[in-house]
C-alpha positions as CSV (number, residue, x, y, z in Angstrom):
1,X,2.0,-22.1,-41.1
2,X,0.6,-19.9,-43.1
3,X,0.5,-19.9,-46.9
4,X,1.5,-17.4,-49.9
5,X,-2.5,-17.6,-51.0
6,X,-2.7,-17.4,-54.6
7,X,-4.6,-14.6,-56.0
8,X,-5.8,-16.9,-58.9
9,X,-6.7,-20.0,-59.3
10,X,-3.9,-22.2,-59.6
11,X,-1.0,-20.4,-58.7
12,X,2.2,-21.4,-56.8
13,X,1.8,-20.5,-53.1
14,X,3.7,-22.6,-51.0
15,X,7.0,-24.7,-51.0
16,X,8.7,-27.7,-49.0
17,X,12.5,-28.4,-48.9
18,X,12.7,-32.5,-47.9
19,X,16.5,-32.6,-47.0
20,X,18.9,-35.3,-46.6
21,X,20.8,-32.7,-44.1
22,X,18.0,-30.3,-42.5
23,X,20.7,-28.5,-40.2
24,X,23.1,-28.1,-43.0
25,X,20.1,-26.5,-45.2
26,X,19.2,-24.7,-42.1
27,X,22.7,-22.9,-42.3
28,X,22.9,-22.3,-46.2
29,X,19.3,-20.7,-46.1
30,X,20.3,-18.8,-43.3
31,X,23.4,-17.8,-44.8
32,X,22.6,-17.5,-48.7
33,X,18.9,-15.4,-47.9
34,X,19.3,-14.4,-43.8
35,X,16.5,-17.0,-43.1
36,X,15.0,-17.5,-39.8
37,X,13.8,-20.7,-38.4
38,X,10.9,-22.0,-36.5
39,X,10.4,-25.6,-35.4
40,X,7.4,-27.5,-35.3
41,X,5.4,-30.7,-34.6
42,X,2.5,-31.6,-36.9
43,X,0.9,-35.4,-38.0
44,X,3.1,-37.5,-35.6
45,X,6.2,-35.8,-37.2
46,X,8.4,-32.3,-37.1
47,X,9.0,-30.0,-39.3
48,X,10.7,-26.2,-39.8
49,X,8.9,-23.2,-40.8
50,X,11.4,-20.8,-42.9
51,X,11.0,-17.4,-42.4
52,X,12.3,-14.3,-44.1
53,X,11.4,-11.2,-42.0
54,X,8.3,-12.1,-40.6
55,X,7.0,-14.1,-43.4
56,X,6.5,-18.1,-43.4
57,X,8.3,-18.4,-47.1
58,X,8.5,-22.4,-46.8
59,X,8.9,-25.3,-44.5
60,X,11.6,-27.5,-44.1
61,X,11.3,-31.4,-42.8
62,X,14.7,-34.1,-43.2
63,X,14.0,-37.1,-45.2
64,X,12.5,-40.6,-43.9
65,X,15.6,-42.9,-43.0
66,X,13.5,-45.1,-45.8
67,X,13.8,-42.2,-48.5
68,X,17.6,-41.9,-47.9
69,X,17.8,-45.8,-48.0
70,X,16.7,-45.9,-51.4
71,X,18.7,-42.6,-52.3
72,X,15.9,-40.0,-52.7
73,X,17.8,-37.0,-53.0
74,X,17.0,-33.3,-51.1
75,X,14.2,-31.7,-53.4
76,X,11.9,-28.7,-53.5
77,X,7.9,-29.7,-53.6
78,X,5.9,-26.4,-54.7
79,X,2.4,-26.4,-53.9
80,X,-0.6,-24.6,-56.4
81,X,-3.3,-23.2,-54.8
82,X,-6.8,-24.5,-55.3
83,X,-10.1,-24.4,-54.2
84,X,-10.7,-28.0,-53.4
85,X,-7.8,-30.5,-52.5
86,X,-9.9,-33.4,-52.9
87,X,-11.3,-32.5,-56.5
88,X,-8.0,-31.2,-57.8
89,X,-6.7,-34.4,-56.8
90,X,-9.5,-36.3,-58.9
91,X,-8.4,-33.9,-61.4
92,X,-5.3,-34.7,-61.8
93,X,-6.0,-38.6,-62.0
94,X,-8.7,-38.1,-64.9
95,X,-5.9,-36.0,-66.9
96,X,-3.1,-38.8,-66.5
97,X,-1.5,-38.3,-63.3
98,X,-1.6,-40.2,-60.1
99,X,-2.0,-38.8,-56.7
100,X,1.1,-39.6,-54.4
101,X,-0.4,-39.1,-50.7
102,X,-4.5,-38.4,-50.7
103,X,-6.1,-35.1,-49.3
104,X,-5.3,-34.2,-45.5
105,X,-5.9,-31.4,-43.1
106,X,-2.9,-30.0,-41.8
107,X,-3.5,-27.8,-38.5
108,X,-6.7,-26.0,-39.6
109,X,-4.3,-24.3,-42.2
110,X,-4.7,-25.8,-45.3
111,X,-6.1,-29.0,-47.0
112,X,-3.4,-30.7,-49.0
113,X,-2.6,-33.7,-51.2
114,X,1.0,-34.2,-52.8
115,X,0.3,-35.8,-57.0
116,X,2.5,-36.7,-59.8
117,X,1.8,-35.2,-63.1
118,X,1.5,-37.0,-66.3
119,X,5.4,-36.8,-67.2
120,X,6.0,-37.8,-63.3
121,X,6.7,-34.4,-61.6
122,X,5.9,-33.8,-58.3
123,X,3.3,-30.8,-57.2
124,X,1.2,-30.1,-54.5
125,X,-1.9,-29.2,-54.0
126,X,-3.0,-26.6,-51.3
127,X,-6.8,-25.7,-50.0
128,X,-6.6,-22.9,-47.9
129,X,-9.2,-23.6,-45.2
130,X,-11.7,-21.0,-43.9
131,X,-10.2,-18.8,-41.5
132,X,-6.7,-19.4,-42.5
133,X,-4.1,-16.6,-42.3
134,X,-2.0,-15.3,-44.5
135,X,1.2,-13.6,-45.4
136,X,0.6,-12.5,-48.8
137,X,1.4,-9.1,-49.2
């Protein structure tokens, strides 16, 4: 996976489709934008890279039986690029927000941690780790 690295400070670089129908997304995105698709297994679970050309653009996992229990509907998580997960994170509690799911590595790509803001919008947070490629242009 490889991130849209921000060239500043918190910038939007990355973004995750949770679907209550992956295949049926998988055929609209391919459709609507001529997006490619490229499965993958990461932290005990699988997930879709979304490609346009030769770029990663997003990723694309189905929703938890649990989620679609209690009527969670497909949505779009965008992810800000920052330099440390784990402090954002602290960040975002101190200014009125909660975190959602705490920091995590996620295949020597990135550092991440999904937080609500304080009107109770969901955002990521995304710590490019050392090495990390990139697709940026």
């Amino acid at each position: 996976m490889s991130a849209l690295l921000p060239r500043r400070p918190a910038e939007f670089c990355w973004l995750d489709l949770a679907a209550s129908d992956a295949a049926l997304a998988r055929r609209f995105y391919a459709q609507a934008f001529g997006w490619t698709f490229h499965d993958r297994h990461a932290n005990g679970g699988r997930f879709t890279l979304c490609r346009a050309g030769e770029r990663d653009v997003a990723s694309l996992y189905p929703l938890r039986q649990a989620q679609l229990e209690l009527g969670v509907p497909s949505h779009w998580t965008p992810y800000l690029g920052v330099g440390s997960a784990d402090i954002s994170a602290r960040q975002v509690v101190e200014a009125g927000g909660r975190v959602v799911v705490a920091p995590f590595d996620v295949r020597g790509t990135a550092r991440i941690a999904l937080v609500e803001d304080a009107v109770g919008a969901l955002l990521g947070l995304w710590q490019a780790l050392p090495g990390a490629r990139s697709d940026a242009p």
